[in-house]
PyMOL Python script that loads the backbone (N, CA, C, O; Angstrom):
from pymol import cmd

cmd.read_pdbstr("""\
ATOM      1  N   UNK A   1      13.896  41.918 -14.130  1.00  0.00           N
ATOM      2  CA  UNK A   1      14.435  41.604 -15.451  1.00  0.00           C
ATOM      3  C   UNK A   1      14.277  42.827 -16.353  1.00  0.00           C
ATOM      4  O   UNK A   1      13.308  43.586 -16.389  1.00  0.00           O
ATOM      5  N   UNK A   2      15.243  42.877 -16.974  1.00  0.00           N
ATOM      6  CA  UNK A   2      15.034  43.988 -18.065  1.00  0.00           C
ATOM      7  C   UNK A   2      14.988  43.895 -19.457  1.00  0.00           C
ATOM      8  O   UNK A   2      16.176  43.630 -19.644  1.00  0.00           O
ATOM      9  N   UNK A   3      14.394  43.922 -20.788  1.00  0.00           N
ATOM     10  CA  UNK A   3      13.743  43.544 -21.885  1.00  0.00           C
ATOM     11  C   UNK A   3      14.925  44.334 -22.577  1.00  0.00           C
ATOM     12  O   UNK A   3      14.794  45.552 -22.456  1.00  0.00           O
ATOM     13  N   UNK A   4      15.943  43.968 -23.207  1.00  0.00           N
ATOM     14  CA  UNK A   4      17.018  44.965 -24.236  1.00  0.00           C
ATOM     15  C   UNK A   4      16.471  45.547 -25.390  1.00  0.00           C
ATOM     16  O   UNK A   4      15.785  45.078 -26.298  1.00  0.00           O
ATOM     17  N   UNK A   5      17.013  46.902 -25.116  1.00  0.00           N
ATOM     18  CA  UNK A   5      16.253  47.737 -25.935  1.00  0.00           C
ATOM     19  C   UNK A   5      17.551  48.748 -26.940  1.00  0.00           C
ATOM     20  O   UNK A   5      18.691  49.030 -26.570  1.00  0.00           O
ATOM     21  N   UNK A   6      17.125  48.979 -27.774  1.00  0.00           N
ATOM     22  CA  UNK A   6      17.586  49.235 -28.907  1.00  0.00           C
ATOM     23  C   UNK A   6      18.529  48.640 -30.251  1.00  0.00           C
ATOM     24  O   UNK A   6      19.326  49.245 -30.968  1.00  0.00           O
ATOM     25  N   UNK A   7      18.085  47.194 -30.268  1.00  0.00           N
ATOM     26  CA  UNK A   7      18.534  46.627 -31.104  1.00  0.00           C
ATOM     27  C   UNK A   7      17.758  46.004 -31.998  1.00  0.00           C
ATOM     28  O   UNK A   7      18.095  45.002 -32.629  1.00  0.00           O
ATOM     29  N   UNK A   8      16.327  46.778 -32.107  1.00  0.00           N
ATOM     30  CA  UNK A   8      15.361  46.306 -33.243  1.00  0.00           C
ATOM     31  C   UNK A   8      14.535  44.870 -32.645  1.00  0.00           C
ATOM     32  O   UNK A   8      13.843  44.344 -33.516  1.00  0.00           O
ATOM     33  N   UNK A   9      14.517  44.323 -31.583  1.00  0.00           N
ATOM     34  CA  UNK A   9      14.106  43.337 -30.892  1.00  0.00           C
ATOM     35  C   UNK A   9      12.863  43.620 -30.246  1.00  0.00           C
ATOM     36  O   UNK A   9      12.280  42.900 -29.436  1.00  0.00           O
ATOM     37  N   UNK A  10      12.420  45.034 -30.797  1.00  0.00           N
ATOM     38  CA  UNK A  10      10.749  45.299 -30.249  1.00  0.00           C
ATOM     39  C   UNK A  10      10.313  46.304 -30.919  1.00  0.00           C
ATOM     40  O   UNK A  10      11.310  47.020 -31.013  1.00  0.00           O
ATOM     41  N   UNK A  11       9.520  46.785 -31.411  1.00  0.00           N
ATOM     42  CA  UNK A  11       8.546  47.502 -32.416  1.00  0.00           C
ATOM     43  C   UNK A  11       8.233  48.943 -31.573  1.00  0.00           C
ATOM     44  O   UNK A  11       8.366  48.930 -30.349  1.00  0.00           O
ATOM     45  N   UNK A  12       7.820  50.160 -32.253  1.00  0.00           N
ATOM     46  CA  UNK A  12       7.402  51.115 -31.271  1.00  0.00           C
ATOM     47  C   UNK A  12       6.498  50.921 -30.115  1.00  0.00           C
ATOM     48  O   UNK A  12       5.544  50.158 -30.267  1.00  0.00           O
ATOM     49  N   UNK A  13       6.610  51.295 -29.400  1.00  0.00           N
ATOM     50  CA  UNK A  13       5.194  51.163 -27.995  1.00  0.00           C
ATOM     51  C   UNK A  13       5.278  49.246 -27.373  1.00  0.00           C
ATOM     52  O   UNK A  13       4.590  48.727 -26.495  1.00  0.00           O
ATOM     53  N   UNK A  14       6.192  48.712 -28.089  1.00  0.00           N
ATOM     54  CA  UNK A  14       6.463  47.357 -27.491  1.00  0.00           C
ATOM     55  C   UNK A  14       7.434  47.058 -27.001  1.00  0.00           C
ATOM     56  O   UNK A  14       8.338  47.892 -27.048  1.00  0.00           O
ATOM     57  N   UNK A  15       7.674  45.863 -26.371  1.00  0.00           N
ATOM     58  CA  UNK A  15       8.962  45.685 -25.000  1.00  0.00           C
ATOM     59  C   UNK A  15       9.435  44.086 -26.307  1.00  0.00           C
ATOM     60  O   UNK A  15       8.661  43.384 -26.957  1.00  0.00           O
ATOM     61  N   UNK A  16      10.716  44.050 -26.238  1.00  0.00           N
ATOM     62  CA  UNK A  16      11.250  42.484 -26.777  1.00  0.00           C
ATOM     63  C   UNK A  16      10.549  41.757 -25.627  1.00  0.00           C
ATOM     64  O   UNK A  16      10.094  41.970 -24.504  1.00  0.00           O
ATOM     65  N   UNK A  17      10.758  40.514 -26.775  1.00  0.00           N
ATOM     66  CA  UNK A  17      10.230  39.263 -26.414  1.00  0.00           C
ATOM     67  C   UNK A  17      10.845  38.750 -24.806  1.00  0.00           C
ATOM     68  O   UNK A  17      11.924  39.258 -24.500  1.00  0.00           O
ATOM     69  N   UNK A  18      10.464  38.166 -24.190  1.00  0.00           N
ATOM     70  CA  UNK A  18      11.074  37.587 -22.669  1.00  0.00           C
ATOM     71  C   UNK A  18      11.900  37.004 -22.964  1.00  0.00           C
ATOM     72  O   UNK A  18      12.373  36.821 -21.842  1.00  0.00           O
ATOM     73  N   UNK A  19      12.522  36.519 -23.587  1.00  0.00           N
ATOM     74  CA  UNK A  19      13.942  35.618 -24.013  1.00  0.00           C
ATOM     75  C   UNK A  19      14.848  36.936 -24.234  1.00  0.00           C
ATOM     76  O   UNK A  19      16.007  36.526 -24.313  1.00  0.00           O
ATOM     77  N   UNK A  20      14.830  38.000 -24.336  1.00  0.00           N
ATOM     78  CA  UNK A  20      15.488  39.060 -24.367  1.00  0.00           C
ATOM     79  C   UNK A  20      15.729  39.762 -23.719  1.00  0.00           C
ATOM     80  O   UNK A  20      15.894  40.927 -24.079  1.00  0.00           O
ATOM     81  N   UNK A  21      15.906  39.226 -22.020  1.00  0.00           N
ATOM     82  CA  UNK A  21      16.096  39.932 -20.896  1.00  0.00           C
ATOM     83  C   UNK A  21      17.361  39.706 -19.918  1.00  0.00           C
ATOM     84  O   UNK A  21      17.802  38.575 -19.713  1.00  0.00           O
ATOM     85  N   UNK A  22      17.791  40.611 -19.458  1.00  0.00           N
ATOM     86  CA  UNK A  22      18.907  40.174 -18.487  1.00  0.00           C
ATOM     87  C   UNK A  22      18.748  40.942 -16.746  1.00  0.00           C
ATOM     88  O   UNK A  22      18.319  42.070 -16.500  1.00  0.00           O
ATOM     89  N   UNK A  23      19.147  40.109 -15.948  1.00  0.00           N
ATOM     90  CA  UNK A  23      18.734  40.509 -14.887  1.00  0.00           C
ATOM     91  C   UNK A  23      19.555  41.879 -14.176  1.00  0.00           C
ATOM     92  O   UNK A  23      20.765  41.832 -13.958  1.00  0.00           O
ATOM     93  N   UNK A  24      18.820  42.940 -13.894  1.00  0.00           N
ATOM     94  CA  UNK A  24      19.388  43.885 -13.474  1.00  0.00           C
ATOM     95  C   UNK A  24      18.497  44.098 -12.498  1.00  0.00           C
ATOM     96  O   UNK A  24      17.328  43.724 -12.401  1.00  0.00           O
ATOM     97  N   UNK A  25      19.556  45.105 -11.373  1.00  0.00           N
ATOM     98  CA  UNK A  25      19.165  45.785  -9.680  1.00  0.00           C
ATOM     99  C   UNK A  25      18.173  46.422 -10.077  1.00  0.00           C
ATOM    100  O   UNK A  25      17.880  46.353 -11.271  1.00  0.00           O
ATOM    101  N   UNK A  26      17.261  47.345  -9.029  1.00  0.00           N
ATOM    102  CA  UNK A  26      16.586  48.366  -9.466  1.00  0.00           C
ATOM    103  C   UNK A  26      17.423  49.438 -10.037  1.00  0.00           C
ATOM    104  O   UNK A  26      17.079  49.976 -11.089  1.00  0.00           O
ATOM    105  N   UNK A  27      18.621  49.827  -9.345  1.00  0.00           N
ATOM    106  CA  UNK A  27      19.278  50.736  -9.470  1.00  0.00           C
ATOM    107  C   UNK A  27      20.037  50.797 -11.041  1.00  0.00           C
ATOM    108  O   UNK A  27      20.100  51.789 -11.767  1.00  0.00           O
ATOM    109  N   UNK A  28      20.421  49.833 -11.235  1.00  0.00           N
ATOM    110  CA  UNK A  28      21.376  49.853 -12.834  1.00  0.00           C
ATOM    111  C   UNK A  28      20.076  49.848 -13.786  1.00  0.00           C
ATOM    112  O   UNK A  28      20.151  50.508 -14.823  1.00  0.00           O
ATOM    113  N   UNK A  29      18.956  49.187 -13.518  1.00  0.00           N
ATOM    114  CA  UNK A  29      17.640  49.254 -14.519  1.00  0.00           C
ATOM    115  C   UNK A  29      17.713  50.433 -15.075  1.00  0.00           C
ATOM    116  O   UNK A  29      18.001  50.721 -16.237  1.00  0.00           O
ATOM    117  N   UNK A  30      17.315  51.397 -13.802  1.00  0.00           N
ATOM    118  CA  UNK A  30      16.506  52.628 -14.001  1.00  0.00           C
ATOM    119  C   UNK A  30      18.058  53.789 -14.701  1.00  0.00           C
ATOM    120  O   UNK A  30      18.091  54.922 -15.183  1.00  0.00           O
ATOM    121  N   UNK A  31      18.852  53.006 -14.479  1.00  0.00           N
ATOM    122  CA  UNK A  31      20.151  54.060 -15.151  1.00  0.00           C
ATOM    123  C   UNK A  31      20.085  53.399 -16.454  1.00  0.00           C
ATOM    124  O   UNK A  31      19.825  54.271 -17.282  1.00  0.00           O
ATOM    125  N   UNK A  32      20.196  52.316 -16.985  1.00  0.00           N
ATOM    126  CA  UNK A  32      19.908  51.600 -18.144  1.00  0.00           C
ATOM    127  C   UNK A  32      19.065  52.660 -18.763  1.00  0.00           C
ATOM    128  O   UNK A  32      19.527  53.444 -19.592  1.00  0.00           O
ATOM    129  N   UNK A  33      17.692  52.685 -18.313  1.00  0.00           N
ATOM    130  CA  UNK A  33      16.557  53.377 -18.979  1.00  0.00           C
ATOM    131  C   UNK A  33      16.838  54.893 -19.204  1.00  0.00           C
ATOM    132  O   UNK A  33      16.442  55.507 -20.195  1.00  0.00           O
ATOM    133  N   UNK A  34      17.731  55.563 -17.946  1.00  0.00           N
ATOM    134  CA  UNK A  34      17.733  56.692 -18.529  1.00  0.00           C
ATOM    135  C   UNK A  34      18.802  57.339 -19.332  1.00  0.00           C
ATOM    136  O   UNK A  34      18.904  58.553 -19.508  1.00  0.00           O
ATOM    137  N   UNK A  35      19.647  56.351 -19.840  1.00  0.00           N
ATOM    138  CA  UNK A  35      20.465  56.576 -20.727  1.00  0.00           C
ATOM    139  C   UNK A  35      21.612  55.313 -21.292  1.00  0.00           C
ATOM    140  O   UNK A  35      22.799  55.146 -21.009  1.00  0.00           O
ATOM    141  N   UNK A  36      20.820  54.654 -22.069  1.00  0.00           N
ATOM    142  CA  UNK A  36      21.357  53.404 -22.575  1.00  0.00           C
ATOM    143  C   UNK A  36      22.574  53.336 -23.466  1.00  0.00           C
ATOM    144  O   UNK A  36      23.243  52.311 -23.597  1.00  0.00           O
ATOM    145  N   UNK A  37      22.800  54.363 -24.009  1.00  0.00           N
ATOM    146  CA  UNK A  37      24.131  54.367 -24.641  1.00  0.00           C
ATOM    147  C   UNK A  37      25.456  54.990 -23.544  1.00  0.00           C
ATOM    148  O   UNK A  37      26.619  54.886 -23.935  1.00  0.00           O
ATOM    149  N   UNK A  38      25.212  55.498 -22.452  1.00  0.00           N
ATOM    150  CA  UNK A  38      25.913  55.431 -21.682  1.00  0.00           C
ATOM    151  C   UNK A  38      26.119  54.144 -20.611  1.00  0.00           C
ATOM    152  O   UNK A  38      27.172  53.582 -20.309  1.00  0.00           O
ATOM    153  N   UNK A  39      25.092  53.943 -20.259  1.00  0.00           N
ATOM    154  CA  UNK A  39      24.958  52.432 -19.555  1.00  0.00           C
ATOM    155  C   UNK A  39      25.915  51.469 -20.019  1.00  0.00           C
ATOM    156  O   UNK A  39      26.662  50.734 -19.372  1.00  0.00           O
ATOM    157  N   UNK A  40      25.723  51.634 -21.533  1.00  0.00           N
ATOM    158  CA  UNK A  40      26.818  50.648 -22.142  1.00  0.00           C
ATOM    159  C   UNK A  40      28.099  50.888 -22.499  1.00  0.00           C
ATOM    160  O   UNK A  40      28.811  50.091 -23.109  1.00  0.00           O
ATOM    161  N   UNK A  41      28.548  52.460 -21.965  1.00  0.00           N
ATOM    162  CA  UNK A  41      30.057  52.287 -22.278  1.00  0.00           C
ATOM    163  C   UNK A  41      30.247  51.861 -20.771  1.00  0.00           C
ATOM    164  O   UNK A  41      31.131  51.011 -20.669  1.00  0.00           O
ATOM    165  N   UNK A  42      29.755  52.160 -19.762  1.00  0.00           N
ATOM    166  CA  UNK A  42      30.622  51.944 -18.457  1.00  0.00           C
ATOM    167  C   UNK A  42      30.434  50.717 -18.103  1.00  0.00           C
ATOM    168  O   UNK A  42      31.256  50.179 -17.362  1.00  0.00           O
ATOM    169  N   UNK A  43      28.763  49.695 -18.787  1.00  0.00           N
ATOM    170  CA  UNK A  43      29.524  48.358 -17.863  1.00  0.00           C
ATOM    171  C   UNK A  43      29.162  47.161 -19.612  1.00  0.00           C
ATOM    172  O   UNK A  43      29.191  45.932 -19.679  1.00  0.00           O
ATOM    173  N   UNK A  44      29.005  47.702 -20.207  1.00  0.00           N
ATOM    174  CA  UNK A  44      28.874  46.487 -21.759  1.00  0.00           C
ATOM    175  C   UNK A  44      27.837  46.694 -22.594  1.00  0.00           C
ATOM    176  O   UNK A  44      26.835  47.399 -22.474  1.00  0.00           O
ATOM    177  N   UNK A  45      28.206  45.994 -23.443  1.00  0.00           N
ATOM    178  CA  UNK A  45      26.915  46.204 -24.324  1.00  0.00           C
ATOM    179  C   UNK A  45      25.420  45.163 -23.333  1.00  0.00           C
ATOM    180  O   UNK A  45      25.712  44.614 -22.271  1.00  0.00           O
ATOM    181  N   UNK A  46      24.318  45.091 -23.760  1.00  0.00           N
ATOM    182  CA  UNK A  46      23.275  44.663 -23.732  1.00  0.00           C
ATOM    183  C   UNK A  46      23.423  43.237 -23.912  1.00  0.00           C
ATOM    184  O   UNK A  46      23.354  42.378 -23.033  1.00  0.00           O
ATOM    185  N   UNK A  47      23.635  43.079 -25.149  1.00  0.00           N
ATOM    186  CA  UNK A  47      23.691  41.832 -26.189  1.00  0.00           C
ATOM    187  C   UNK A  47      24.509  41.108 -25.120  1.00  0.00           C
ATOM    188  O   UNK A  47      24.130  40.374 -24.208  1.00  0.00           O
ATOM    189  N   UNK A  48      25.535  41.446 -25.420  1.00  0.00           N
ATOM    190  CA  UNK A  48      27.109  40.663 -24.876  1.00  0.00           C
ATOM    191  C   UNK A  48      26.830  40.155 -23.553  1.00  0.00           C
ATOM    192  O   UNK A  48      27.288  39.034 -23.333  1.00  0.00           O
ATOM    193  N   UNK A  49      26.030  40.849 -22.387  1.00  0.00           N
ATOM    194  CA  UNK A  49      25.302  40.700 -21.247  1.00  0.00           C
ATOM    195  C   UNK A  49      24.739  39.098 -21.534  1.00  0.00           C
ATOM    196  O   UNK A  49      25.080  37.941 -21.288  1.00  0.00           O
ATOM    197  N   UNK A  50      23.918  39.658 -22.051  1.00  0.00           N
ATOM    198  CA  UNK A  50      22.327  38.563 -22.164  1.00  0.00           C
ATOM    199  C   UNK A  50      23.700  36.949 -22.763  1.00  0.00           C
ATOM    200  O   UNK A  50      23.789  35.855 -22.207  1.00  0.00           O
ATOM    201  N   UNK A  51      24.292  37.309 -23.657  1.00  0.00           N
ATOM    202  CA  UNK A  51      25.010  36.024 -23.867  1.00  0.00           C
ATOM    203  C   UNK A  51      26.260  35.414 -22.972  1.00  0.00           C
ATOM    204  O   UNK A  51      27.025  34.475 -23.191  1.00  0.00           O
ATOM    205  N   UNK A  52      26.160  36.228 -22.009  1.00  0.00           N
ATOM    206  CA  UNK A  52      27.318  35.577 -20.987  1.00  0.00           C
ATOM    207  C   UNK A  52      26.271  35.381 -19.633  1.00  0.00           C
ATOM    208  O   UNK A  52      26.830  35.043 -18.590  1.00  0.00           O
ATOM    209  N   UNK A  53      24.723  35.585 -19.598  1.00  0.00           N
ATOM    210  CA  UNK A  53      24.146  35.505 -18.886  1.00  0.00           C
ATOM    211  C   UNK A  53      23.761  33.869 -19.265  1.00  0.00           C
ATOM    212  O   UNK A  53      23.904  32.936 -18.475  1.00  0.00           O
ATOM    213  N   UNK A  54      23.346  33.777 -20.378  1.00  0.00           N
ATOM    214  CA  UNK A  54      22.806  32.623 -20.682  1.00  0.00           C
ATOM    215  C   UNK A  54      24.241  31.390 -20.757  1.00  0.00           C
ATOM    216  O   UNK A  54      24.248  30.371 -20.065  1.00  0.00           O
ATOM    217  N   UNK A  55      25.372  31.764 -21.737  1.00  0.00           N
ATOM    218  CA  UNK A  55      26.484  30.760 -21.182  1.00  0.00           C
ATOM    219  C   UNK A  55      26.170  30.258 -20.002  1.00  0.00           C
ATOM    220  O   UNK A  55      25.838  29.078 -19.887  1.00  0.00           O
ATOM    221  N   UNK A  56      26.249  31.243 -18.792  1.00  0.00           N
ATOM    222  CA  UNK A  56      26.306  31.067 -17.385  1.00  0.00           C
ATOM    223  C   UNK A  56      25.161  29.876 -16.747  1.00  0.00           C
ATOM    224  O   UNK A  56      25.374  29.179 -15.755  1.00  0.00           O
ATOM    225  N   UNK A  57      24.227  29.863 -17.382  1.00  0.00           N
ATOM    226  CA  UNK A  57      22.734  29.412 -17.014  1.00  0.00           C
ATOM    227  C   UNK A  57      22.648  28.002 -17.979  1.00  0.00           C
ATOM    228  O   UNK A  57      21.732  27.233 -17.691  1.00  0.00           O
ATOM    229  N   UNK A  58      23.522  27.632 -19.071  1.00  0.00           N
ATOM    230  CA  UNK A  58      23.331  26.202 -19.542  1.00  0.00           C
ATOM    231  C   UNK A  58      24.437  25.582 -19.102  1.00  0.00           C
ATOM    232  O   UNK A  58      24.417  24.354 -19.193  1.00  0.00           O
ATOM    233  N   UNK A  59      26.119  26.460 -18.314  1.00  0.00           N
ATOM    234  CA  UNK A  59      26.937  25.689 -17.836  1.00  0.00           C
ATOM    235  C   UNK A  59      26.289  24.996 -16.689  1.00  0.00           C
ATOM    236  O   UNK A  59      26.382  23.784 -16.500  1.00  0.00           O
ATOM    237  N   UNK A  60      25.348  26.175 -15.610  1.00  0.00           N
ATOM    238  CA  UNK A  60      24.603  25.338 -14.641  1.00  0.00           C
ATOM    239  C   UNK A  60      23.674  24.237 -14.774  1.00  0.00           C
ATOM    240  O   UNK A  60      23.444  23.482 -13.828  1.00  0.00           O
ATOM    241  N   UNK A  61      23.128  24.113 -15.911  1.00  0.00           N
ATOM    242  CA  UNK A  61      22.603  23.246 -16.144  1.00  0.00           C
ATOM    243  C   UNK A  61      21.439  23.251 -16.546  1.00  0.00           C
ATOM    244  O   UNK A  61      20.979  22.429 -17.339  1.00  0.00           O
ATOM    245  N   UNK A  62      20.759  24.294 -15.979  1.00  0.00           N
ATOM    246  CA  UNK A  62      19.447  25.523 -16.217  1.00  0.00           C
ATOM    247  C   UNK A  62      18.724  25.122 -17.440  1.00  0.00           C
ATOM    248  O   UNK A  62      17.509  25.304 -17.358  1.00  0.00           O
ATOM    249  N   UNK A  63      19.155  24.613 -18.578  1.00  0.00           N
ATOM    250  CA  UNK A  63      18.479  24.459 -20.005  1.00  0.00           C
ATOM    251  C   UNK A  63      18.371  22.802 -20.071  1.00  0.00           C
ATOM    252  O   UNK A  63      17.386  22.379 -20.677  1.00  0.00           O
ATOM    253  N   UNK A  64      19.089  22.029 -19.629  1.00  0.00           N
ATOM    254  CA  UNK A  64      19.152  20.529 -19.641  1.00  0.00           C
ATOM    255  C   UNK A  64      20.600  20.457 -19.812  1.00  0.00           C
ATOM    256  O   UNK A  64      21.160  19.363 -19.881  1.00  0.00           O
TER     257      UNK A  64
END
""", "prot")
cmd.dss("prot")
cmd.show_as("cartoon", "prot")
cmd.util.cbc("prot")
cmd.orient("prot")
């Protein structure tokens, strides 16, 4: 899981909260980390992720 980062959702030297994560490979993580504003032109923003992750997870049923 990966904690989204740069949208004010965590303080210096801190990771966002666990509700602020979306699941990524090792491989897209560690490209995430080493350059997040590129990460997000080639496959989305962060945000937009995490909310089509979660759509996905209360259509299944996942939340009740």
């Amino acid at each position: 899981a990966h904690h989204i980062v740069g949208y004010g959702l965590s303080g210096m030297g801190t990771k966002a909260h666990d509700w602020y994560v979306i699941p990524l490979c090792r491989g897209h993580h560690d490209e995430l980390h080493r350059d997040p504003h590129k990460w997000e032109q080639k496959y989305g923003y962060q945000l937009d992720f995490h909310r089509q992750c979660f759509d996905r997870l209360f259509g299944l049923g996942v939340f009740g």
